[in-house]
N, C-alpha and C positions, 0 to 999 in steps of 0.2 A: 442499480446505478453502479457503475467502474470509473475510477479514477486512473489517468495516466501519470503518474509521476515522474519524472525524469530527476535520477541519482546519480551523482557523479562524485565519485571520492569521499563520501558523508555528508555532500551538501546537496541540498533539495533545490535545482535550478530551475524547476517549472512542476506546477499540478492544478491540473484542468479535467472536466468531465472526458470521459473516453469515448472516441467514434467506434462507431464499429470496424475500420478501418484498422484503429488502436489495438483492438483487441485479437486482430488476427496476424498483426505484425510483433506482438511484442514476447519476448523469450520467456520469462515469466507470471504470474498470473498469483497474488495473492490476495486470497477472501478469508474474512473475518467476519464476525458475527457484528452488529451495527452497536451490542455493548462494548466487546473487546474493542472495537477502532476507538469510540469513545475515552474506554482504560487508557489505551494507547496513547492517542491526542492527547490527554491530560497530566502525563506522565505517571498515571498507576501501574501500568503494564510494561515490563520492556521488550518491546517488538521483537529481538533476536528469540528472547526466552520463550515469547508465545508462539514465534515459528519453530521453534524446534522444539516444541510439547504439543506442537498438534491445534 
């Protein structure tokens, strides 16, 4: 499953399941494991630091 998010200046203005349509339009494309989003969501992880360790 892919989520579309739309970010705009640090604020999250829309996120909804992604079309396939989404996923061939959009500039970037970030996948995490279904623990890390968890980390993330919950505020254990900071998204910046898990993007840039891989």
């Amino acid at each position: 499953m892919a989520v579309n998010v739309d970010l705009w200046h640090g604020e999250c203005r829309e996120a909804r399941v992604a079309s396939e349509g989404d996923l061939e339009a959009v500039q970037y494309i970030i996948s995490a494991s279904p623990k890390n989003w968890r980390r993330i969501l919950k505020g254990n992880l900071d998204p910046i630091l898990a993007l840039m360790g891989g």
